[in-house]
SEROGU-200613 format. One record per residue (C-alpha): y, z, x; residue in three letters. Coordinates in steps of 0.2 Angstrom, whole numbers, plus 5000, padded with zeros to 4 digits. Each point is the difference from the previous one (the first is absolute). Last residue first. Layout:
<recs>
YZXALA/...
</recs>
This chain:
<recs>
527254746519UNK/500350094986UNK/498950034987UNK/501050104984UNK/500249814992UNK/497949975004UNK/499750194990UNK/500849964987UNK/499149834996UNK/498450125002UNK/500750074983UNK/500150194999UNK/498450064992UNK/499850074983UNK/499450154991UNK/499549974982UNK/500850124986UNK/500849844992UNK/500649955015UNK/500150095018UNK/500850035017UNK/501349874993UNK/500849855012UNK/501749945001UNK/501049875009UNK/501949995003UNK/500949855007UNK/501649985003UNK/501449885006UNK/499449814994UNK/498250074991UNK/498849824995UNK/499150025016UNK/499250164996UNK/499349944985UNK/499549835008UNK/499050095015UNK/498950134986UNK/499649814994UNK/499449955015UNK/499050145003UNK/499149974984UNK/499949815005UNK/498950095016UNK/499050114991UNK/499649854990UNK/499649925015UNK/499050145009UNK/498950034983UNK/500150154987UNK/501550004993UNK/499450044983UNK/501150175001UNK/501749925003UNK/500750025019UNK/501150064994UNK/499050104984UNK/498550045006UNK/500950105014UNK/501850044996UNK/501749965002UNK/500450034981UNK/501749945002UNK/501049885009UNK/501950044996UNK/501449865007UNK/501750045003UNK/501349845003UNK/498849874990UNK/499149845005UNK/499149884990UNK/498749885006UNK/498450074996UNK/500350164990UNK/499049924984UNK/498550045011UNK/500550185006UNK/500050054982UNK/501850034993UNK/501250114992UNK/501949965001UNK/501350154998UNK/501049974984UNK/501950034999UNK/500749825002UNK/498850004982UNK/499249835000UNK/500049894985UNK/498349924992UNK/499050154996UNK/498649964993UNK/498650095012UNK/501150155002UNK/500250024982UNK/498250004998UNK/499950145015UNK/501150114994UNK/499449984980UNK/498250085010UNK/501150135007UNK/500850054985UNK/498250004992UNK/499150095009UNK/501450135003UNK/499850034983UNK/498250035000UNK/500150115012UNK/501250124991UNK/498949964984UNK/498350085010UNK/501150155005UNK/500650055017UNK/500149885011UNK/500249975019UNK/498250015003UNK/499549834989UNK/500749885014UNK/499050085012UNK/498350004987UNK/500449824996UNK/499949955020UNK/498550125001UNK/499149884985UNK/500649855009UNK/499250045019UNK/498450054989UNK/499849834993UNK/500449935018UNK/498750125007UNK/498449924987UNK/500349855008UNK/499449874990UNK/498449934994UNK/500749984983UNK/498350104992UNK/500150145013UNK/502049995001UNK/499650054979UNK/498750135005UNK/501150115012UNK/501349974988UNK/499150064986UNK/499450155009UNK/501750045004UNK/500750004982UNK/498550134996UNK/501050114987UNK/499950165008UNK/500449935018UNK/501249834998UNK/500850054985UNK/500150185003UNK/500949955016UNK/501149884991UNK/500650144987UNK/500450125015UNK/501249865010UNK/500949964982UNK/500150174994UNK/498850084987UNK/500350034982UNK/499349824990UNK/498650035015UNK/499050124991UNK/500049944983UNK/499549855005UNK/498650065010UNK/499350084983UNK/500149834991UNK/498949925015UNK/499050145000UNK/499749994979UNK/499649805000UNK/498850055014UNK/499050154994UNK/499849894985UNK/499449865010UNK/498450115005UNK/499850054982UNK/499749824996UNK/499749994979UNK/501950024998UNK/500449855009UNK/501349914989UNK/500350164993UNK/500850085014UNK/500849865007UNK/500950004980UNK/500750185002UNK/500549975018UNK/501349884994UNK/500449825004UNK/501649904996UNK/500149824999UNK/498349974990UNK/498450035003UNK/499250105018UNK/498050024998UNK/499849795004UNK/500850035017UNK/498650115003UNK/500350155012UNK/498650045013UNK/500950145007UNK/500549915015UNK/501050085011UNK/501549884998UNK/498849984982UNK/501550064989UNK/501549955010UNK/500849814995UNK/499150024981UNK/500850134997UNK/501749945005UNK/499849854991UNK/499650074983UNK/501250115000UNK/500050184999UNK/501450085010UNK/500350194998UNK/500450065017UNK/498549985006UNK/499749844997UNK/501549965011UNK/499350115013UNK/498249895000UNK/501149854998UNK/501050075016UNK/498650005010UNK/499249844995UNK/501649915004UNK/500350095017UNK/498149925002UNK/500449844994UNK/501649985012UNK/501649974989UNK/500450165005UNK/500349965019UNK/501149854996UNK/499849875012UNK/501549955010UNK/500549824995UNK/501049945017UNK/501550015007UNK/500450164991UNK/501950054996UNK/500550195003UNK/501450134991UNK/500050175005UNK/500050104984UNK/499250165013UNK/498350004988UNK/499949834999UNK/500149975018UNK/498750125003UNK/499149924985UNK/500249825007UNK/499750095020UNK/498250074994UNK/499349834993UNK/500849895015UNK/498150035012UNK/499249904983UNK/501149875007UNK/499149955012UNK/500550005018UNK/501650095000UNK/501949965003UNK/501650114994UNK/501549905001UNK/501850055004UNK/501649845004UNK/500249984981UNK/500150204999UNK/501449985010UNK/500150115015UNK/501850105003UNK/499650155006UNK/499650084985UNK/499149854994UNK/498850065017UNK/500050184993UNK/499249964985UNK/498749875007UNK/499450155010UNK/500050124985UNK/499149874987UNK/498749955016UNK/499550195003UNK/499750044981UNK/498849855000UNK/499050065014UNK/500150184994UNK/499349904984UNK/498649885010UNK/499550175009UNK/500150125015UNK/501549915009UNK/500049915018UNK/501449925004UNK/500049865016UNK/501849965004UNK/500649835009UNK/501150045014UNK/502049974995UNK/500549865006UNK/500049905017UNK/501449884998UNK/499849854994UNK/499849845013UNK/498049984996UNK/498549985011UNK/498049914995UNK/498949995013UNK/498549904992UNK/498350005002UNK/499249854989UNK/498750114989UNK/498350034995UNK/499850175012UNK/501050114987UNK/500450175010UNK/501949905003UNK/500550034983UNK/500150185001UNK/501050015017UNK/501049844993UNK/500750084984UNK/500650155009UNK/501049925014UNK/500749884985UNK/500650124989UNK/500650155017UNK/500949825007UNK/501049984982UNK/499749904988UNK/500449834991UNK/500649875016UNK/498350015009UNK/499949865018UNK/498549945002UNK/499849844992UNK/498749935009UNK/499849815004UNK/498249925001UNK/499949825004UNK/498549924996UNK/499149885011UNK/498150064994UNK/500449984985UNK/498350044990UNK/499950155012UNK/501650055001UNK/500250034980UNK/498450115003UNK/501150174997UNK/500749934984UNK/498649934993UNK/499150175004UNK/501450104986UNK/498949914984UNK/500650034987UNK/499349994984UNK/500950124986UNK/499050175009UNK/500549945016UNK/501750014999UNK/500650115012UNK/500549875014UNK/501550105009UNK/499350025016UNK/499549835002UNK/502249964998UNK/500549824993UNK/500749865002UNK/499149825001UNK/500849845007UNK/498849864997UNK/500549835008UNK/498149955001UNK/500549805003UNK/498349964992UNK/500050104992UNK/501150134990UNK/499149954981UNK/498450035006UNK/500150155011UNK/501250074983UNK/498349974989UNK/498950085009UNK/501250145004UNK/500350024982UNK/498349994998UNK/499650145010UNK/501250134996UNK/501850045004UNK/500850175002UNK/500250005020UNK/501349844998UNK/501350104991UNK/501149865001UNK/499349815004UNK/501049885006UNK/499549804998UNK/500849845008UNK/499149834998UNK/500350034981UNK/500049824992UNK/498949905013UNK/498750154998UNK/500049984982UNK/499949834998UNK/498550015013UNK/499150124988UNK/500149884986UNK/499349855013UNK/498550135003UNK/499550024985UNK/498350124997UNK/500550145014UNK/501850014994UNK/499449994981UNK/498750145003UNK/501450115008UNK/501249964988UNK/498750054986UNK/499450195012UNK/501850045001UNK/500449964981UNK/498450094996UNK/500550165005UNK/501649984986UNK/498849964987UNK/499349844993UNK/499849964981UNK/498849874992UNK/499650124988UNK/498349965002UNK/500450015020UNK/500450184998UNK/498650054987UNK/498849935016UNK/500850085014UNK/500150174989UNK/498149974998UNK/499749985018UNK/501250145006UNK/499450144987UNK/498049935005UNK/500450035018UNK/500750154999UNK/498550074988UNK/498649925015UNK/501350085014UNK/500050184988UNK/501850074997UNK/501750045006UNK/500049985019UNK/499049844999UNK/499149935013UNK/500249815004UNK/498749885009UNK/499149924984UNK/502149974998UNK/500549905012UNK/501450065008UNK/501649894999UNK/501250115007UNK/501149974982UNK/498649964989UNK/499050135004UNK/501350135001UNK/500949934982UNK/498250064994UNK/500050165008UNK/502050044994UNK/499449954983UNK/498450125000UNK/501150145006UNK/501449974988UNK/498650004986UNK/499450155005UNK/501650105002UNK/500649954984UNK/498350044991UNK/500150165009UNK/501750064994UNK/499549944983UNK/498650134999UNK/498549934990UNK/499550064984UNK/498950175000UNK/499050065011UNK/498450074993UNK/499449894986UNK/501449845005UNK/498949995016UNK/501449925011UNK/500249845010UNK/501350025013UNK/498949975014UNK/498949854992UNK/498550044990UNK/499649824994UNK/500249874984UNK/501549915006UNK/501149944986UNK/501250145003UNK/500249965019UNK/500549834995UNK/501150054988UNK/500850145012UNK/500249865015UNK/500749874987UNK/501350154995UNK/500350055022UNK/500549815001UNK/500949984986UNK/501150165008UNK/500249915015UNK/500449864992UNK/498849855001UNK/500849835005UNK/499749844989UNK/501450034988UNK/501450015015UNK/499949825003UNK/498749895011UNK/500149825003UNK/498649975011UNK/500849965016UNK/502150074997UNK/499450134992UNK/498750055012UNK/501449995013UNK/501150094992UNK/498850134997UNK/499650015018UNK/501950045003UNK/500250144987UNK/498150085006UNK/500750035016UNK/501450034997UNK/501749925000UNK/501749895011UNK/500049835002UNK/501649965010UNK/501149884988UNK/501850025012UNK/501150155006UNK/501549915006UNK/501150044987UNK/499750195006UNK/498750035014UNK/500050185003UNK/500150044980UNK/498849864996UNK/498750075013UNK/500350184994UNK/499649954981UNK/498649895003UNK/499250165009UNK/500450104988UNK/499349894984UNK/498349995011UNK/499950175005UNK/500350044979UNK/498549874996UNK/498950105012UNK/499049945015UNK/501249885011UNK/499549835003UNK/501849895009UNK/499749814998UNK/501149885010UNK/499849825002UNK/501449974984UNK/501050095010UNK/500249855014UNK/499950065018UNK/501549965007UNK/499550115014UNK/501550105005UNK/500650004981UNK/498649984991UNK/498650115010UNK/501350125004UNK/500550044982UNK/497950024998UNK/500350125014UNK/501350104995UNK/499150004984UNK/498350095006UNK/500850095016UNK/501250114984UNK/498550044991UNK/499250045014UNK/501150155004UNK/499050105013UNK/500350144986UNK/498050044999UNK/499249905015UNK/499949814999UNK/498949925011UNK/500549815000UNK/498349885003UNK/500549835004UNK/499249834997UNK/500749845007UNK/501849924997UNK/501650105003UNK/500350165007UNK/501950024998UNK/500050164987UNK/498550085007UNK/500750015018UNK/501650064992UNK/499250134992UNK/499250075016UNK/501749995008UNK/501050104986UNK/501049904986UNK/501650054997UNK/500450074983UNK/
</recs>
């Protein structure tokens, strides 16, 4: 492939800092190793000088790969890694470090849990065993990712931590998780992968004749992805590029959608003021999609003010427009993508070449039983969290279990005070329980009487009601929604989320007829989603499903976005300009990922709640 004029500009710059602006299919991989070729063989710039920082492990391996392909023999001992890989290597190489003294991730989140555990004090996932029950697992995952995401935050931007608000918890409960997880961490004389940064850092700042070895050994450094780096990486690459400051950084502002792991997408835009004399090149020129793509992209992506501007073109042909569907609901919607993506195979689209994008998974529950239903095979990206595994679609189907004849121990024990009849755990012996022996155990309280025998009445009721009438009565006769309304009381969380959940189940519940029906499908779709998970080989048959995250840097010939709708892109806790902003972006790197077509898809309601077309939908359908 010839290299356009833009790219050649990259490619022969040679000493000083210079900003590349990479649009989506600009091919920066390509101006990366064309130039670090061009460094040796015009320049004679030794390979041992040059280090090449990409983000992922797999960006790193393809990348070496491409420049060894395009040099051949002459390919010599370039440094290519991450991040953390090459600031590892230099801890290792300073203090002697080996794998045994870096945290795992999943160390990590186990310290965090033992720590958490030792702490005597009402935290967000702590529960009143009385009224509530044991603690979700879902929540516990989700808290303690939060907690380690804030903590890596801090170290990585290098906040101090009097000033830091925590989106999870209390600042004075924050701080004390992060003090006392600091504390257990250094006891075990273990560091993790945050504080490699934060370490190389602190060595650079306290020996300076280390830090000079290191400049004289990489006095050329490229950066890919530059718009996903954080503040000590930035420190610490300032450090380690002076004094000759020959830093080549690629990257694309309006593709920085990484905030949430750190990121910091104003590094980027204020490159030019901490080099004044860089030279900024833009790629301009799209290879992947067509002119109706990249016309579309840049009408949404141009209402975010925090931005370079940027005209980007492309040689492909026009295409075919980029089609906004609306549909009633997240099944219609479902439905609507399975006979699209039928009719593309019939023309000749392979399913490696369709994927389905949405902002959260939760928005991929509908299309997995759709797909289910119609035998059409599909690979997740990510985990996609299981609808039933939620407590309250666990509470509702214990309550049905129960009702069909299930006594144990557990079960009971999961429902009897979601209301709160005032229960005892002490009146339940045993693995099995039985009305009989509730009865005499408070015999003397005619008011728990009347209880025990509701309860036993209710069950009686629901064992010969459908699923979407048995949920009803479990939510209005029982008293499931004052429970709910009291439990997001006590959690402090949104009491609409909870409700959100329970009309998700009630959708999914509609389609069957008997409790056992339902159950069934439960448990196909459940074993669906495990095998997803461990699936090693890919079906050539499978459609791919993915969030627009994990999108990032994949292209595909049809590309689906769904649920194009307020609250959900941009997503609900949007709330600011900038995170408005990175949501916009986001929209912009679904869109971007489509080669020949691109359909989007919003739903006039969900779950029995209308909804509003996307204001992302709205910017595309702007002209002018």
């Amino acid at each position: 492939m010839s290299l356009n004029p833009s790219q050649v500009q990259a490619v022969i710059h040679k000493d000083g800092p210079c900003m590349v602006l990479a649009g989506p299919g600009s091919g920066k991989t390509l101006t990366i190793t064309k130039r670090i070729e061009y460094l040796i063989g015009k320049h004679h710039v030794s390979p041992e000088e040059i280090l090449v920082i990409t983000f992922t492990k797999a960006a790193s391996i393809e990348m070496k790969e491409r420049f060894v392909r395009l040099c051949g023999q002459k390919a010599g001992p370039v440094t290519f890694g991450t991040f953390h890989g090459i600031y590892y290597g230099i801890l290792k190489w300073a203090y002697r470090m080996n794998a045994s003294n870096i945290l795992s991730e999943e160390q990590k989140y186990q310290l965090l849990k033992q720590v958490i555990g030792r702490m005597e004090i009402d935290i967000k996932v702590k529960v009143d065993t009385r009224w509530f029950g044991t603690i979700d697992i879902d929540d516990e995952k989700d808290f303690l990712q939060g907690i380690a995401g804030e903590i890596g935050n801090i170290k990585n931007n290098q906040i101090p931590l009097a000033e830091y608000e925590s989106l999870n918890c209390s600042e004075e409960v924050f701080r004390e998780i992060f003090e006392q997880y600091e504390k257990e961490r250094k006891r075990l004389k273990k560091i993790d992968f945050d504080d490699m940064l934060v370490l190389v850092y602190e060595l650079f700042k306290k020996r300076p004749d280390i830090l000079s070895m290191w400049q004289r050994k990489f006095r050329y450094i490229l950066i890919d992805e530059f718009q996903d780096i954080n503040q000590v990486q930035y420190d610490v690459i300032r450090m380690l590029a002076a004094p000759e400051n020959n830093l080549f950084i690629v990257g694309d502002d309006d593709q920085s959608i990484y905030r949430f792991r750190g990121a910091r997408p104003d590094i980027m835009l204020g490159f030019k003021k901490d080099y004044p004399d860089t030279k900024e090149i833009l790629l301009d020129v799209n290879y992947r999609s067509t002119k109706a793509i990249v016309n579309g992209a840049a009408r949404v992506i141009r209402h975010n003010v925090n931005r370079y501007p940027k005209q980007i073109i492309t040689t492909n042909e026009q295409g075919e427009t980029v089609h906004i569907q609306e549909v009633r609901h997240p099944i219609e919607e479902s439905k609507y993508v399975v006979s699209q993506i039928q009719e593309a195979k019939k023309r000749g689209i392979l399913s490696s070449e369709i994927a389905v994008l949405f902002r959260t998974n939760v928005e991929a529950r509908a299309l997995a039983e759709t797909f289910m239903e119609y035998n059409m095979p599909f690979r997740m990206k990510e985990r996609m969290p299981n609808l039933y595994e939620h407590f309250i679609a666990q509470d509702l189907t214990t309550y049905l279990k129960m009702a069909l004849g299930d006594r144990s121990r557990k079960s009971f024990l999961a429902i009897m005070n979601r209301p709160n009849r005032y229960i005892g755990r002490d009146s339940v012996e045993g693995t099995t329980i039985s009305f009989e022996s509730l009865r005499k155990f408070y015999c003397d309280k005619d008011w728990m009487l009347d209880r025990i025998d509701q309860l036993e009445v209710d069950f009686r009721i629901l064992k010969n009601m459908a699923p979407y009438g048995a949920i009803q009565y479990i939510r209005k006769h029982i008293g499931y929604d004052e429970f709910l309304k009291e439990y997001a009381a006590f959690r402090k969380i949104n009491m609409e989320d909870l409700k959100e959940v329970l009309r998700e189940i009630e959708e999914r519940a509609k389609a069957f007829r008997t409790i056992e029906e339902w159950f069934t499908h439960i448990e196909e779709y459940s074993e669906e989603l495990k095998r997803q998970s461990q699936q090693k080989e890919t079906d050539p048959e499978a459609i791919t499903f993915m969030t627009m995250h994990g999108s990032k840097g994949l292209e595909f010939d049809l590309v689906f976005i769904i649920g194009a709708n307020e609250t959900i892109t941009p997503y609900k806790k949007a709330e600011t300009k900038e995170e408005v902003e990175e949501e916009r972006r986001m929209f912009y790197v679904a869109m971007t990922r489509a080669r020949k077509k691109l359909i989007i898809s919003y739903t006039k309601e969900r779950n029995g709640k209308s909804m509003a077309q996307s204001r992302f939908v709205g910017e595309l359908l702007t002209r002018g």
